[in-house]
Structures are given as C-alpha cells and as structure tokens.
GUKOL-572867 format. One line per 5 residues: their letters; for each residue x, y, z negated of C-alpha. Coordinates in steps of 0.02 Angstrom, whole numbers, m for minus. Last residue first. Example, Ala and Ser with C-alpha at 12.3 -4.5 7.8 and 13.67 -1.06 7.14 Angstrom:
<recs>
sa	684:m53:m357 ~ 615:m225:m390 $
</recs>
This chain:
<recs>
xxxxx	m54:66:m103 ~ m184:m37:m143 ~ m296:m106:m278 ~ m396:m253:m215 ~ m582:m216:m198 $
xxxxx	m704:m330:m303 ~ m867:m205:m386 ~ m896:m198:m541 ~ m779:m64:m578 ~ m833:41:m456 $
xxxxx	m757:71:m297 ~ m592:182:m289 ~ m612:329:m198 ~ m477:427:m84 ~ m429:302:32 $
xxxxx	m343:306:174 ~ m294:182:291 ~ m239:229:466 ~ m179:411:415 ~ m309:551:391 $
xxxxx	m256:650:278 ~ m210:806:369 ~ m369:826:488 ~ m384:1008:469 ~ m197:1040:442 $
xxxxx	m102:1056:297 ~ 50:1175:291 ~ 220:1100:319 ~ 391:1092:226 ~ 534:1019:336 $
xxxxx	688:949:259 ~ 840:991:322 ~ 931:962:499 ~ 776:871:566 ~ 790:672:596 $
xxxxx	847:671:764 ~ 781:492:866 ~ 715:597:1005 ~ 526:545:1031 ~ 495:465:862 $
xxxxx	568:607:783 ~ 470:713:888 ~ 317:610:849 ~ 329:636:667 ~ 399:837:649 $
xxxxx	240:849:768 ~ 125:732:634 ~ 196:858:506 ~ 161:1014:589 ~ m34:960:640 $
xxxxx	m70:1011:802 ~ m25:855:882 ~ m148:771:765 ~ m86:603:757 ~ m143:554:603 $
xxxxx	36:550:516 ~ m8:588:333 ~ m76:445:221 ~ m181:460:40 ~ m264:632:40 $
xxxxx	m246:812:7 ~ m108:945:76 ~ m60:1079:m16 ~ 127:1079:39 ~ 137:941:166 $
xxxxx	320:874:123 ~ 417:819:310 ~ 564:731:210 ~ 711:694:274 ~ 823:534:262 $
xxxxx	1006:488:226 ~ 987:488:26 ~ 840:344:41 ~ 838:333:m163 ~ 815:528:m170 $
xxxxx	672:522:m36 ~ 570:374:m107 ~ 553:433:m311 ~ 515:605:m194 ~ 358:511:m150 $
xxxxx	314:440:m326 ~ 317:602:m398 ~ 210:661:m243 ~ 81:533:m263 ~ 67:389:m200 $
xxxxx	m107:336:m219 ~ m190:496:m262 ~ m89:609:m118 ~ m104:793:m173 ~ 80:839:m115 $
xxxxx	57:762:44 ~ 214:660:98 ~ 327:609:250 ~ 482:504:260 ~ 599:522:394 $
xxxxx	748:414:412 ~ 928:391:402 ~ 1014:260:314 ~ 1106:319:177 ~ 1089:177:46 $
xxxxx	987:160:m137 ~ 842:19:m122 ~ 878:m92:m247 ~ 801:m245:m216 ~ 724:m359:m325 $
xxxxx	810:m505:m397 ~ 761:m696:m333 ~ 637:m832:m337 ~ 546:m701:m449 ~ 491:m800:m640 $
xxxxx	331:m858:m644 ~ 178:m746:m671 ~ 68:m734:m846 ~ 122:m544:m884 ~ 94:m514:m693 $
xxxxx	m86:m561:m713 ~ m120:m376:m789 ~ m138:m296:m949 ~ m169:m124:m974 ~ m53:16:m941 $
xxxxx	m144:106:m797 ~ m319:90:m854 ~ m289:167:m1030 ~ m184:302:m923 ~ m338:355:m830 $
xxxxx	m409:522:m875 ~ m334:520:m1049 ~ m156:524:m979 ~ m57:541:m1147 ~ m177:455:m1276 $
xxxxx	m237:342:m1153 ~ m50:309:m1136 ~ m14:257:m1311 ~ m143:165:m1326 ~ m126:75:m1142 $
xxxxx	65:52:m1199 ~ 40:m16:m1360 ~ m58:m167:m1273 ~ 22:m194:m1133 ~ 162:m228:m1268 $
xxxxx	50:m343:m1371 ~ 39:m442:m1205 ~ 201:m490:m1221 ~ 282:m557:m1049 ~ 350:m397:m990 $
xxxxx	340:m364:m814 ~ 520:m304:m738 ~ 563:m459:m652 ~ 517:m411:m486 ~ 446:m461:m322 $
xxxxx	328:m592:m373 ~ 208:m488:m486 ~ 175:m363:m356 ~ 172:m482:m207 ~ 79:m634:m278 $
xxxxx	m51:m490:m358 ~ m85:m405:m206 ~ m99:m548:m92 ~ m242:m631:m197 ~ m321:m458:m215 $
xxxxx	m322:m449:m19 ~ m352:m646:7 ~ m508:m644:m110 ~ m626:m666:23 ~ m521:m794:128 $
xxxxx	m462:m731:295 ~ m590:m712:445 ~ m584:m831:583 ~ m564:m721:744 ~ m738:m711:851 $
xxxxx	m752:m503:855 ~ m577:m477:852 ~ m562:m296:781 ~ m580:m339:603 ~ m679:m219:486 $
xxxxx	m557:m103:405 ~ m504:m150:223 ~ m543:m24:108 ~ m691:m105:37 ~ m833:18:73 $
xxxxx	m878:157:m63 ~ m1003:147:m220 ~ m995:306:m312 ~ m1147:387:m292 ~ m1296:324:m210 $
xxxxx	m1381:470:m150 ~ m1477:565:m300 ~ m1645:554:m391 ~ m1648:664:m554 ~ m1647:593:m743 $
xxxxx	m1516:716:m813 ~ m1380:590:m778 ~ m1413:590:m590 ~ m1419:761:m582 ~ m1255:797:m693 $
xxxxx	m1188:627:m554 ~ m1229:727:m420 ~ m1129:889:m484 ~ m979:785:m532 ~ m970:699:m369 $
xxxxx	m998:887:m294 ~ m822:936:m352 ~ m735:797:m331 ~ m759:806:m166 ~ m717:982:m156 $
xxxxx	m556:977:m263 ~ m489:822:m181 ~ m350:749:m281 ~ m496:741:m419 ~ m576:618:m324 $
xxxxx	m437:478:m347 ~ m473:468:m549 ~ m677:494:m508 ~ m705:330:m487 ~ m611:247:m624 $
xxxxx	m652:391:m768 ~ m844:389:m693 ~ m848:189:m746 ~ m755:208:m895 ~ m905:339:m930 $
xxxxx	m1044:205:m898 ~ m1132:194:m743 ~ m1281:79:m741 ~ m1328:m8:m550 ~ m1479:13:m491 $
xxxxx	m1471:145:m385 ~ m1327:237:m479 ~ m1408:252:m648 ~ m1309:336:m777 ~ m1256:238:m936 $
xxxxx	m1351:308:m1092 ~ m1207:346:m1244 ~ m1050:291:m1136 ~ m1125:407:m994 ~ m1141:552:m1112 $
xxxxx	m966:535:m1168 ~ m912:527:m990 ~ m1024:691:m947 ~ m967:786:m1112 ~ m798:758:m1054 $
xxxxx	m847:820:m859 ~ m917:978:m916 ~ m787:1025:m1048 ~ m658:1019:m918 ~ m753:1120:m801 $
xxxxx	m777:1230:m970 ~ m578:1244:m1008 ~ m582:1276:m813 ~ m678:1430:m839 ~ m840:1463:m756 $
xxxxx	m913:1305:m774 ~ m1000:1178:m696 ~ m1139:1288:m606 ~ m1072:1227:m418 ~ m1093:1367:m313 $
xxxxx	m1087:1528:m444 ~ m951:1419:m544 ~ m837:1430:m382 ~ m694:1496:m473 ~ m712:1373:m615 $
xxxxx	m721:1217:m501 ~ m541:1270:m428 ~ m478:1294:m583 ~ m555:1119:m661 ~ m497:1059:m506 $
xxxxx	m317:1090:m537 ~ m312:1034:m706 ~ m384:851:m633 ~ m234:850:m506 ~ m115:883:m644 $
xxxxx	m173:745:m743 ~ m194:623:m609 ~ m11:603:m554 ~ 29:513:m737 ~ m123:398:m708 $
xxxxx	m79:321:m539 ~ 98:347:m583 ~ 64:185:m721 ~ 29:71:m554 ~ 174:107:m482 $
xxxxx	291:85:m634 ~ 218:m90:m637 ~ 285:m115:m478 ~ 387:m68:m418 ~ 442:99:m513 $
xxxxx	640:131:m441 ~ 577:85:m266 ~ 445:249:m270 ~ 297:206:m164 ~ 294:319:m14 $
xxxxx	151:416:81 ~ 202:402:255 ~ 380:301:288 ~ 468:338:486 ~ 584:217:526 $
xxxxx	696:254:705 ~ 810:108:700 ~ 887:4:578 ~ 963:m147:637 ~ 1132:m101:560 $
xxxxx	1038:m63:389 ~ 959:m247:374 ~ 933:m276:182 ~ 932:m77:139 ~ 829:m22:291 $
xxxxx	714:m199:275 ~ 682:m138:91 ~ 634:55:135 ~ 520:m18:267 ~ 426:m144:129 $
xxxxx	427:9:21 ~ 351:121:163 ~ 240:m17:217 ~ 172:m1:16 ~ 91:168:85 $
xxxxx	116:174:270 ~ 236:98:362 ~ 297:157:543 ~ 449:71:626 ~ 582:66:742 $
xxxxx	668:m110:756 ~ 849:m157:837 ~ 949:m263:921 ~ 799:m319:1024 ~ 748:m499:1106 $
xxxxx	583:m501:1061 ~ 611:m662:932 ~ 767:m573:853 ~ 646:m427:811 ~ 517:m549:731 $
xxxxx	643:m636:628 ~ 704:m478:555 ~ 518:m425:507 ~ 510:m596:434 ~ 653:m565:326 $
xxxxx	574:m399:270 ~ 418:m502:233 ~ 533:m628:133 ~ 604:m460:29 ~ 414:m384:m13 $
xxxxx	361:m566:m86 ~ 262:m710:m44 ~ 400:m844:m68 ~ 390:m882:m249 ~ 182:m943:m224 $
xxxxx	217:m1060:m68 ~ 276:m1198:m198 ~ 82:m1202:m292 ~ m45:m1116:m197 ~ m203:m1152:m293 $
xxxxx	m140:m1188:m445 ~ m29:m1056:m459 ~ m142:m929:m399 ~ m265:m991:m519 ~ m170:m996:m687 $
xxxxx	m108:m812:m637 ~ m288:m778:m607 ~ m348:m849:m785 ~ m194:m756:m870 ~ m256:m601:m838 $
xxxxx	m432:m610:m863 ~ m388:m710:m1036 ~ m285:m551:m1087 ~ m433:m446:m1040 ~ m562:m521:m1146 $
xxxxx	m434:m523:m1270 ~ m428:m339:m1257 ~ m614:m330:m1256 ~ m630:m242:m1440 ~ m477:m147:m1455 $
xxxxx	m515:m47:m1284 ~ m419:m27:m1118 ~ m506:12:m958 ~ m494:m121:m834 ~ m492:m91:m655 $
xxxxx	m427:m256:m568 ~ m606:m326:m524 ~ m550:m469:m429 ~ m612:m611:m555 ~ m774:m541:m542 $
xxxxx	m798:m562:m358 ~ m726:m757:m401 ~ m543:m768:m366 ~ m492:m957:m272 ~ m324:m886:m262 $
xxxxx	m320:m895:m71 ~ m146:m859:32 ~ m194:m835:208 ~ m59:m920:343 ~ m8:m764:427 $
xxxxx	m188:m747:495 ~ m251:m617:348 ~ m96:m612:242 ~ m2:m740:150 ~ 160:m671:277 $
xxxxx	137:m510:336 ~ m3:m484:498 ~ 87:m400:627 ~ 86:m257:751 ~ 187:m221:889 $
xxxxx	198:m60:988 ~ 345:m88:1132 ~ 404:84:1141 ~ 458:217:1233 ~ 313:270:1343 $
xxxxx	199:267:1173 ~ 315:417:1117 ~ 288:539:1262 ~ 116:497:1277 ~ 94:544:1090 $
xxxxx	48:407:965 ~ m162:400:894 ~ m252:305:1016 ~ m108:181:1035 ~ m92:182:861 $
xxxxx	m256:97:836 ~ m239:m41:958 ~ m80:m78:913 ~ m117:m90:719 ~ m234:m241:759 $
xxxxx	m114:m371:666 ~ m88:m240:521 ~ m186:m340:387 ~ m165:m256:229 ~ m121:m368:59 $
xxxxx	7:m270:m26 ~ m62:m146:16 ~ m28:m37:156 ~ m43:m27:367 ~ 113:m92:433 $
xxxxx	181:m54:617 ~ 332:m116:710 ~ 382:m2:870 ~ 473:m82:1003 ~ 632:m34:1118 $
xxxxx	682:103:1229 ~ 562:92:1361 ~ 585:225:1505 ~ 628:118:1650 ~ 483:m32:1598 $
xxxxx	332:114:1595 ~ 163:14:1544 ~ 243:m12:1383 ~ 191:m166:1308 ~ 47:m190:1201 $
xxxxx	106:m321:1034 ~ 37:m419:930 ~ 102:m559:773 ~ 54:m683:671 ~ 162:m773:569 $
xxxxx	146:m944:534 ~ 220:m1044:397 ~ 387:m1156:393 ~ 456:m1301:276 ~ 611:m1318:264 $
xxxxx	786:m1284:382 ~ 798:m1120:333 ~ 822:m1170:142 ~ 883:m994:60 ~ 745:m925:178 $
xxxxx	625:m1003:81 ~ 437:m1011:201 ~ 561:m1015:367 ~ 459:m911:506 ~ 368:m992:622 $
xxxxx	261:m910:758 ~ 113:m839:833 ~ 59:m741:967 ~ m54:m597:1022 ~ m79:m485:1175 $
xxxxx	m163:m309:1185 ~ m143:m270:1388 ~ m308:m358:1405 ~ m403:m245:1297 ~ m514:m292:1154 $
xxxxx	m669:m366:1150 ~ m608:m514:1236 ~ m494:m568:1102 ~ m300:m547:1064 ~ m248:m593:1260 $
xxxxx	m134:m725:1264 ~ 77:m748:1218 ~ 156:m887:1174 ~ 292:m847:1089 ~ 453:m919:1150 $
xxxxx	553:m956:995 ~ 742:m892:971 ~ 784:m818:839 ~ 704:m970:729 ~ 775:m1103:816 $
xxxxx	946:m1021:774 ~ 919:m986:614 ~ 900:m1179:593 ~ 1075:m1214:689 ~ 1162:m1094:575 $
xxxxx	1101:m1139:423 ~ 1199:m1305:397 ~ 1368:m1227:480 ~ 1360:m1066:360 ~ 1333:m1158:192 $
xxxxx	1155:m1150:110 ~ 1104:m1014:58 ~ 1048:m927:m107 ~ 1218:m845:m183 ~ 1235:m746:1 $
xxxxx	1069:m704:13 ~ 1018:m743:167 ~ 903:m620:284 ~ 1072:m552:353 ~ 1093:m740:405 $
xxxxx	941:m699:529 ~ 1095:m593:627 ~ 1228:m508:533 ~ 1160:m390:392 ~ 1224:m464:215 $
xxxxx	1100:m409:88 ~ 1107:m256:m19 ~ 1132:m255:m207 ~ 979:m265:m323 ~ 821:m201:m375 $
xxxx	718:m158:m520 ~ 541:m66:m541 ~ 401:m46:m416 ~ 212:m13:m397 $
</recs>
C-alpha cells in the first residue's frame, strides 16, 4: 500500500540516515553515529537445528534517528559467510514481505535456492526489521478478532467497523506509546544502513520481495551511493502506499475474475460451471447470493457470500484453482461432503529455531498496521469518506472493492514523525513481475518500474502467483535474476519471459487469503 513521498536523503555515512531538518547538529551526532557504525556483533551459532555456518547477532540501532544519541532497540540480524574468501564481493541482504515478515532465517532458505556462482559472491544476511519478530516485537495487545482486517462494507455494521478501527489504533498506542512513530519503512531503511556500516562494506546488494521491494526502492532513493546490486520481486507501487495498495487489491481482481470466467467456459465439459463466461459469471453470483441466503458449511464453520468474495478474490489469479474452489464449494452448498475449503495456514513460515522465543501473536497484524499507517500522511481522517469510497467502489470492483475502501485503523493513527518518501531516482536495478500476481499486481508492478527509471524489468508474461525468483535455473526470469546477481549488468532492455513450471514460487507466496474469521495479517 503506498501514497506520498518526499525528497531524497543526504547519503554520507549513518548521517545519510538524517534528515537534514530532523538532526541534531553535525558535531553532537557524530560521536553517536559513530558507536553505531561500529559495534562488534557478537556472533554464535542461530540454534542447533540449524547449521553451524548460520550465525546470528544482535545490535542497537538508534529508535529516532533525528536523536542518535536516545534510546536504542535491538536488531537482529544473520548471516552464512562465503565459504570462498578470494571470490567474495560483498553481502547479500534479504527481506521476505509484509510489513510484518520475519526474514532472520532468510539465509538458510536462499542458500538452497541462489546459484553456486552467486552464493560464492556474497555474504547472505538476513534480518528481522525493527518491531518485528526478535527486533524488539511490537505487541498491540489484538485479540484473534481484533486482527481480522477483511471487512466487507455494508450500511448496517459500518459503525461496527469504525469502532474496530479506532479500538486498535487506541491499542497500539497504548500499548507502545513513544516507540509507535519510529516503526516505519524509512527507520528500517536506516537500519539497513546501520547494518552495512556494522559489516564493514561500502555497499549492500539486496533481494526484497513484496513490501521488501518498497522498503528496497526506499533505501535506493535514501542511500543511492551505497546501492549495489538490488533485485525487487513482485513490487508495491511507491506512488499508492499505502492505502492506494490496498484499493489495487480490488482494481487488479476484475480482470483476473473475467479471465477465469473464459477459461472456466472452455472447460465447461470438466468443470459443468458454464459454457460461456457470462454463465461462469452467472455461476459464481448466484453462489454468493446463495451463500448470503443459507451460509455454506465448511466443516463447521458457515460461509457466507462476503466470505467466498474474500477467499476467492486471490484465487481467481489462478484459473485452475479457482476453478475447482468454485466447484467444491457448488457441492458443498448443495448439501454434499467436501474437504475443508477455504481455510489456509497463516502465511508466516514456521520458525526455524526450534527453542527461539516466539514473537507476540498479534505481532504480524501489529507490525502491519504501525508500518502502513505510520509511513504516510495520505489517510484521511473522516470516516464518512471510507465510507463513500467502499460504495462507490463496490459499485466499481464488485468482487472486492467494498473490502478495499473500507475503514481501517489508519483513519485513527497519529500524525508520521516525518514525510514519506518519494521514490523517483535512476538507480539501477532489476525488478521482476508476474502479470497474474494477486498481491502486487502488475499495475502496481509497473507503478515500481517507472518510479525506479534506471532499472529493468524481467515481466513474466502469463505467469500466476505472488513472488517470482524461485531459483529455478530453468526458469528465464530466475536466470535474468542470478545473472544479474552474478555480473552486476542489468540487461540492455527489459526482458519478457514465459512462465515456468515452478514460476510462483518465491519465499512467501500466497495465493489465498484465510477466512474472514480467521486472524492473518494482510501482506504484501
């Protein structure tokens, strides 16, 4: 989700991280900068389950980087060294999504995943971002109830959603109080800056996926001269964070839903739903309006058509899938016994330290909101306007636009502790996109690729799913990736691919929602 930003930050040393009409004078912040550049992590062995070579550390980072001598919080970051010294060229910083993923383990995974060619190079480091996971977890205190984000808009439980809204704003204030301003996409960036200086580089590389490609976009504008090799999978569009983000999730759906009712249609002898996508359409209508009239029962729990709008909204970016959702739940719905339908894991991987402390339950929604309502301005403060727009856009985007425009916690936020950023500079970079991506899709992708006017895009025509590079080396797009990675030369135009069979698969995906009923943080 994204919307406003503003000029570029100054880009010598940790001061790069302070804005200019924010810090203190030169000579006071120097010696505190200092400090933080240049801890000694102590490094140990991540857990026992895990291998030796994966080490982790923690350290400070300044909570308000306009007051570097203040209070601190703990960042924790990993790392797995290259096992070849002579051919290392520097480290590789990894973020999984959110706002709220943990990427502490990301090592471990992209090990598995990188090229020999590429792992040889690089330092891989992974880190939890600040409020996350075991970068001093920010709790709201958010009951399971309380998390449930996915809100369909009607006249009759808008106040019902108004006082949702303003309850976990309340909350998160309460519970966090000062550290509340400072959990946003432009501290994180900060950190990332810290974290370099701390390993001894000039520069980073990177690979974000999903809201990492924001937070990577935002480093590359605040910090361009330590901008390395950056490589952003399945972008957010930094002219729509956030609420703008969240609204794309209905806009992208339309044509996503038209396509499966053609691709339904042509396979009406399998699947009996149709055999002209006016009737797929027809089909899954008459299906919501028969769930609103005698919810469906998905072992045990009732399904009502807001319900199969929310799960299905990611599903139709995957023809097939959707495809045979819509077929269980006509069997389900017509009295039959069926698998468990819609309910899906949380999208957070399990933890890969089997004995670490785990974060606070609600630290993933708690995360989310802090970041999206902290970073920008651009959230209007009426809820009569949330209001007008959910109409308006249920109207437009009937699949999911009543969803999209409703009220959220941001209305109740304080003010940013400072403007967001606008990302618009000519660093160069890759960025990499399927066209049938439901969390950031390809509107949002492009949003990415014209405000980053030194990068490339690899664009995976037809391909399906949220995240890319899965390192496939037969894929086209995860080669464009790796030799990129490999060479540092961005390719002399942009690249169009052809999916591949396990196109898709990046480190988080997530192509279905859980119900409505159910507490999962929305992600990007």
């Amino acid at each position: 989700m994204r919307i406003g930003r503003m000029a570029p930050l100054l880009t010598g040393g940790v001061a790069a991280a302070l804005v200019a009409t924010l810090a203190p004078t030169q000579a006071s912040a120097a010696e505190p900068r200092q400090r933080a550049e240049q801890q000694k992590p102590a490094w140990h062995r991540c857990d026992r389950s895990l291998p030796a070579a994966f080490q982790c550390a923690t350290i400070k980072v300044p909570l308000d980087y306009s007051r570097p001598d203040g209070k601190t919080i703990k960042l924790a970051v990993s790392r797995m060294k290259t096992g070849v010294p002579g051919k290392k060229r520097g480290v590789l910083l990894f973020n999984p999504g959110g706002p709220g993923g943990e990427g502490l383990d990301m090592p471990v995974m992209m090990k598995e995943m990188l090229p020999k060619n590429v792992r040889e190079q690089y330092d891989l480091v992974g880190f939890d971002p600040r409020g996350v996971g075991r970068s001093s977890p920010v709790t709201c205190g958010l009951t399971a109830k309380e998390q449930n984000s996915e809100r369909p808009y009607k006249a009759a439980t808008f106040a019902q959603d108004v006082k949702w809204a303003r309850t976990v704003a309340d909350k998160c204030r309460a519970k966090n109080g000062d550290t509340l301003p400072y959990i946003t996409t432009r501290n994180t960036a900060r950190d990332m800056d810290v974290i370099r200086a701390v390993l001894g580089e000039k520069k980073i590389s990177y690979l974000g996926y999903s809201y990492g490609t924001y937070l990577g976009a935002v480093y590359a504008q605040m910090f361009p001269g330590r901008t390395d090799r950056f490589v952003l999978d399945s972008s957010v569009d930094p002219a729509r964070v956030w609420r703008g983000m969240i609204q794309i999730w209905a806009e992208g759906t339309e044509p996503a839903f038209t396509r499966w009712t053609k691709w339904a249609a042509q396979r009406h002898r399998t699947y009996k739903l149709g055999d002209t996508p006016a009737k797929v359409k027809k089909t899954f209508w008459d299906l919501v309006a028969r769930a609103d009239r005698t919810p469906i029962d998905d072992g045990g729990q009732k399904l009502d058509g807001d319900d199969i709008r929310a799960a299905l909204r990611a599903q139709f970016f995957s023809p097939e899938y959707a495809t045979e959702s819509v077929v269980q739940l006509k069997k389900a719905a017509a009295g039959h016994r069926v698998p468990h339908l819609l309910a899906t894991p949380d999208d957070r991987e399990p933890s890969r330290f089997a004995a670490a402390a785990q974060p606070p339950a609600d630290n993933g929604s708690a995360v989310f909101w802090t970041v999206v309502c902290g970073d920008t301005a651009a959230w209007s403060r009426d809820p009569e306007q949330y209001q007008r727009d959910a109409v308006r856009d249920k109207a437009k985007y009937p699949l999911y636009g009543d969803f999209a425009s409703n009220i959220t916690p941001c209305a109740f936020w304080n003010e940013p502790s400072e403007p967001a950023t606008a990302v618009d500079n000519k660093v160069g970079l890759l960025t990499v996109q399927n066209q049938w991506d439901s969390q950031t899709p390809l509107a949002s992708g492009l949003g990415m690729h014209r405000a980053l006017k030194g990068s490339r895009m690899v664009y995976v025509k037809g391909g399906e799913g949220h995240g890319v590079y899965a390192g496939d080396p037969r894929a086209c797009a995860d080669r464009a990736v790796n030799a990129y990675l490999n060479n540092g030369k961005l390719p002399a135009r942009d690249v169009t691919c052809k999916p591949s069979g396990r196109q898709g698969a990046g480190v988080k995906q997530r192509i279905l929602p859980a119900p409505r009923n159910t507490p999962a943080p929305p992600r990007f």
